[in-house]
C-alpha positions in Angstrom: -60.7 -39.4 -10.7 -61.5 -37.8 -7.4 -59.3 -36.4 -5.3 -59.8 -35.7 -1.4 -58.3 -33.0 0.5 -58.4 -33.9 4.2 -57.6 -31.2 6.0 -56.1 -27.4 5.4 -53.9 -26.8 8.2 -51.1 -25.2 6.1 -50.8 -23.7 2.7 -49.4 -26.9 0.9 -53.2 -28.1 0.3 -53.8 -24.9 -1.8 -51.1 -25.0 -4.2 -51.6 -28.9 -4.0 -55.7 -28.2 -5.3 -54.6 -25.9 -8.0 -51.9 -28.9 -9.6 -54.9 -31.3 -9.1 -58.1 -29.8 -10.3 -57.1 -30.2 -13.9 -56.7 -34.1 -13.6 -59.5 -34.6 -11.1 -62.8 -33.6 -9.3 -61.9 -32.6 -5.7 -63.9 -32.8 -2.1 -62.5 -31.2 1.1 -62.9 -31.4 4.4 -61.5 -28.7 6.9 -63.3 -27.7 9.9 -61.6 -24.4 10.4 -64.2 -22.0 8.6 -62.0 -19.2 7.4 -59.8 -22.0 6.3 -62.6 -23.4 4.3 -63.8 -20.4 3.0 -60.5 -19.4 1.1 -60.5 -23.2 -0.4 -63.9 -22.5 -1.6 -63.2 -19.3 -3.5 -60.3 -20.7 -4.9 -61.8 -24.3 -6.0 -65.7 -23.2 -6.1 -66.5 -26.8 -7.7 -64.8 -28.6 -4.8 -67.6 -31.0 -3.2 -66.9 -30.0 1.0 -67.4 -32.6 3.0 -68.6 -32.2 7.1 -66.1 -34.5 8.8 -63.3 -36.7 7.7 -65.4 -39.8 7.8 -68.1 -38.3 5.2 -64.7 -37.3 3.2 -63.0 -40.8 3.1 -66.5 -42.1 2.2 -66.7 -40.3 -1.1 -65.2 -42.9 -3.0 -62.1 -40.8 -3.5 -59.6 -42.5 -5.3 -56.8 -40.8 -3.2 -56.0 -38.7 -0.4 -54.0 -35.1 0.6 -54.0 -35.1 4.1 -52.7 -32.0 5.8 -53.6 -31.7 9.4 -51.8 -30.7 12.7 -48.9 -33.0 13.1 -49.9 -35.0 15.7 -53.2 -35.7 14.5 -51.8 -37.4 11.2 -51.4 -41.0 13.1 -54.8 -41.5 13.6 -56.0 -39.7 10.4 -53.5 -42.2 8.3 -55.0 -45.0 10.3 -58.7 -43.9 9.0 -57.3 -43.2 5.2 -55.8 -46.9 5.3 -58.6 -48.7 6.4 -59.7 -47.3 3.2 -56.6 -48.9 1.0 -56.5 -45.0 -0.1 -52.7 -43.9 -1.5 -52.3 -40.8 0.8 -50.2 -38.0 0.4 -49.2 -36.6 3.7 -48.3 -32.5 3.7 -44.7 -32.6 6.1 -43.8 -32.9 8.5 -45.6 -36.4 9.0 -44.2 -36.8 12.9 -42.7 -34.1 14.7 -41.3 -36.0 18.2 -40.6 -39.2 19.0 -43.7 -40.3 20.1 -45.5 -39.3 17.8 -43.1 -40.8 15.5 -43.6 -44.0 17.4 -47.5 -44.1 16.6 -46.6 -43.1 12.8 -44.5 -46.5 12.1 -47.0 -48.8 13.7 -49.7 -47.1 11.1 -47.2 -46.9 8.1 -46.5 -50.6 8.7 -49.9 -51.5 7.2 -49.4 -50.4 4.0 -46.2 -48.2 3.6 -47.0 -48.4 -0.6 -49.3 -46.5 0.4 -48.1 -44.0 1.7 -45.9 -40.7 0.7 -44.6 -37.9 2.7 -42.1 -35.5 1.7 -40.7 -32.0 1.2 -41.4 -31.2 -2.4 -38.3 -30.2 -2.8 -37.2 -33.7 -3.0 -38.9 -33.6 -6.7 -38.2 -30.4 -8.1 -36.5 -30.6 -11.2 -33.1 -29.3 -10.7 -32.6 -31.3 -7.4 -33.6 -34.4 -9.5 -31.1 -33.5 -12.6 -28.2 -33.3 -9.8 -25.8 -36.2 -9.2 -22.6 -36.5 -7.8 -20.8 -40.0 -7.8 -21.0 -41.1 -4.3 -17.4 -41.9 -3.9 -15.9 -38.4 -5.0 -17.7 -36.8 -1.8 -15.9 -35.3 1.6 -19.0 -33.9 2.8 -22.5 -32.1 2.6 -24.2 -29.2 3.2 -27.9 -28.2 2.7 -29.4 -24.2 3.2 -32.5 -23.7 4.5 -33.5 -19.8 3.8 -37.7 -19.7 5.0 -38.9 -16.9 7.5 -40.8 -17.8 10.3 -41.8 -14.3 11.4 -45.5 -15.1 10.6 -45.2 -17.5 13.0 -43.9 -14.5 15.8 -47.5 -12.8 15.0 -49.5 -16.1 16.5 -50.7 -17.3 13.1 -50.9 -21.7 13.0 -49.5 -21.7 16.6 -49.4 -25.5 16.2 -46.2 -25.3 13.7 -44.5 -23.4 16.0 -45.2 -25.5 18.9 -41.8 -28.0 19.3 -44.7 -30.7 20.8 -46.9 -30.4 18.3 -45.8 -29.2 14.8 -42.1 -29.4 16.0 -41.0 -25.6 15.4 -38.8 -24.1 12.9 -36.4 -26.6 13.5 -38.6 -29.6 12.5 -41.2 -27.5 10.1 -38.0 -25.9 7.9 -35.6 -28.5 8.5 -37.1 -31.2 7.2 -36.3 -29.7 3.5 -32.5 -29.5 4.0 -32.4 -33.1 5.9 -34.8 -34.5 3.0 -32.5 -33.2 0.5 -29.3 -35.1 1.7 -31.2 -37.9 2.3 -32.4 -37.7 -1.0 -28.8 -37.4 -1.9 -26.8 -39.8 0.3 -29.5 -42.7 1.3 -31.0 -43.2 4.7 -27.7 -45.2 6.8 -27.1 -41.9 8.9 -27.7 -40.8 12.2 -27.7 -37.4 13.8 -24.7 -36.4 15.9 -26.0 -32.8 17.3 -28.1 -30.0 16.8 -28.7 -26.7 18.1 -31.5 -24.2 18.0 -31.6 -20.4 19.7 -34.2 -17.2 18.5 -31.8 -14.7 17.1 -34.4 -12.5 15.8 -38.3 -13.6 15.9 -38.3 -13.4 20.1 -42.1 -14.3 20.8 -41.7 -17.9 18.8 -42.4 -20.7 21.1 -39.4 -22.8 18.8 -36.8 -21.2 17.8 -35.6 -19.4 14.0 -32.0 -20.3 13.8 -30.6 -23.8 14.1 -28.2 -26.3 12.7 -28.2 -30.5 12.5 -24.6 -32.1 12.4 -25.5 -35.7 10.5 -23.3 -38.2 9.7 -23.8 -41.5 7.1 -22.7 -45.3 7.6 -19.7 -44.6 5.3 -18.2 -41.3 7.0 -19.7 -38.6 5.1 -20.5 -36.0 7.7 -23.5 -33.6 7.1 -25.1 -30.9 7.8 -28.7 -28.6 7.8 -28.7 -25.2 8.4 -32.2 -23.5 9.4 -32.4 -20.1 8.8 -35.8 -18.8 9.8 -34.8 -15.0 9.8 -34.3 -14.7 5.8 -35.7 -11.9 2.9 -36.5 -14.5 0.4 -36.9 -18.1 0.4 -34.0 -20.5 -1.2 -32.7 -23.7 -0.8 -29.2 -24.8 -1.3 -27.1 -27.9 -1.2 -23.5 -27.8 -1.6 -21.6 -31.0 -2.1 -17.3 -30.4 -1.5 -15.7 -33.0 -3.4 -12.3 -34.1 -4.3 -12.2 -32.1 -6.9 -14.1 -29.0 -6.0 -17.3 -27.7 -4.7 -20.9 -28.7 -6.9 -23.7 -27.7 -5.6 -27.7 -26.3 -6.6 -30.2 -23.8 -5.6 -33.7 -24.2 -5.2 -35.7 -21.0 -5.7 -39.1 -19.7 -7.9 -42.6 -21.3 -7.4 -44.0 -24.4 -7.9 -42.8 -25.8 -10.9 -39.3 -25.0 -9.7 -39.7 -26.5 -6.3 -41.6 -29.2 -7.2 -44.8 -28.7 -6.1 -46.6 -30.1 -9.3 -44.0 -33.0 -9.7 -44.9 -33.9 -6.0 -48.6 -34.4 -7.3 -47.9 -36.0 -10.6 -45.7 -38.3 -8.3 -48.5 -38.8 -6.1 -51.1 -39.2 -8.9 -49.0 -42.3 -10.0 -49.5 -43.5 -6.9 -53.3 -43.2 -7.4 -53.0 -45.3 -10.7 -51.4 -48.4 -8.9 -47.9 -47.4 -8.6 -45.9 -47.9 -5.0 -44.9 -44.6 -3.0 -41.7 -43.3 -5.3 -40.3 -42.6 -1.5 -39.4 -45.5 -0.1 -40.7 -45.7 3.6 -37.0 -46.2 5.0 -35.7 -43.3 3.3 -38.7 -41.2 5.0 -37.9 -42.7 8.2 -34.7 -41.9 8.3 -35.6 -38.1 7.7 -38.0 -38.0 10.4 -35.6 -40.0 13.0 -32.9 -37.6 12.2 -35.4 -34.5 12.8 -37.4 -36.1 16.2 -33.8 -36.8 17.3 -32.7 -33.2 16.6 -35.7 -31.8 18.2 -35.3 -34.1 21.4 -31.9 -32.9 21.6 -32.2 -28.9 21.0 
């Protein structure tokens, strides 16, 4: 099996290369050099590739794409024309527009196609059930500093027309999670984003989405950007108390691997284990949330 990693624009494609390189030969392309040069050290085997097209003509059997959001449209577009399965590192759209461009691309082949937090996979999220009608509401905790970001490192992310900001970049985990949860018939109904501590961001470190589902279960995401550790929690208050689960370790335990063994099925025939509406309805909720804050 070969496995092609298009693009290192975040960290995701690192961990992703050390779940993969036991279960396939790898080939990169990134044309950031520092970028490149880490990979290398770390996968020294990896076949590097000089552009995107010499990448996707490899005869990979899959793809990781991880590029700056609003290149991923016409990178998808590139990977498909290929019939590739293509894992795409979040957030997969970032505004509306470039949401827009994503679902006439996705339309193609959307079995084809995965994009997700990882958390959405990690074991103890996946163990957790709660009959649907014994819930009032839900809440989901996003604890992931974004003072790295205050410093001028991947100005992209932080940029809301771009990589969306902490809002879209850290949200998407708690939003997934409910959707995960609850199913994709909700809508947004407000948000709210202000710097409370990281001043020289360009997004913001602090917000909240209020969400609401077809069936009146009202939601929401907190995005807390100024943190000491990195958690997630969801907490579901029910007629009969509150249930709830935390998300916290490294990548077994947040489901980096099981994203990839997920992904990998997808490489041996299987449809995307996210079904495109469900992803849809995450990134609606967050392009809507970013529109609005």
């Amino acid at each position: 099996m070969r496995i092609a990693i298009a693009g290192l624009a975040t960290s995701h494609p690192y961990v992703d290369a050390r779940a993969l390189r036991n279960a396939a030969e790898l080939v990169v392309w990134e044309p950031d050099p520092e970028r490149l040069a880490r990979f290398r050290a770390e996968q020294p085997d990896a076949q590097v590739a000089p552009d995107l097209d010499a990448l996707l003509a490899t005869a990979s059997d899959g793809v990781v794409l991880t590029v700056p959001t609003s290149d991923v449209p016409e990178a998808l577009t590139r990977v498909l024309d290929r019939k590739l399965p293509c894992f795409v590192n979040k957030p997969a759209a970032a505004t509306r527009e470039q949401l827009d461009r994503l679902k006439r691309v996705v339309a193609r082949a959307p079995e084809l196609v995965l994009t997700s937090s990882v958390l959405r996979f990690a074991p103890e999220f996946v163990a957790f059930d709660v009959p649907r009608e014994e819930i009032l509401s839900v809440r989901a905790t996003v604890r992931h500093d974004v003072g790295l970001w205050a410093t001028g490192y991947n100005p992209w992310q932080d940029d809301p027309t771009v990589g969306g900001g902490t809002l879209v970049m850290m949200g998407l985990h708690g939003v997934e999670l409910l959707v995960a949860l609850l199913g994709p018939a909700v809508r947004l109904v407000g948000a709210a984003a202000t710097r409370r501590r990281h001043h020289t961001l360009r997004s913001e470190d602090t917000g909240v989405l209020a969400m609401q589902w077809d069936d009146g279960v009202p939601g929401t995401v907190e995005v807390l950007g100024v943190a000491d550790g990195e958690a997630y929690e969801v907490t579901v208050h029910t007629t009969t108390g509150e249930r709830g689960v935390v998300l916290r370790g490294g990548a077994d335990e947040l489901g980096y691997h099981a994203t990839i063994d997920a992904f990998l099925s997808m490489v041996g025939g299987a449809p995307s284990p996210v079904p495109w509406p469900q992803t849809r309805a995450v990134l609606d909720i967050l392009t809507t949330a970013r529109a609005v804050a």
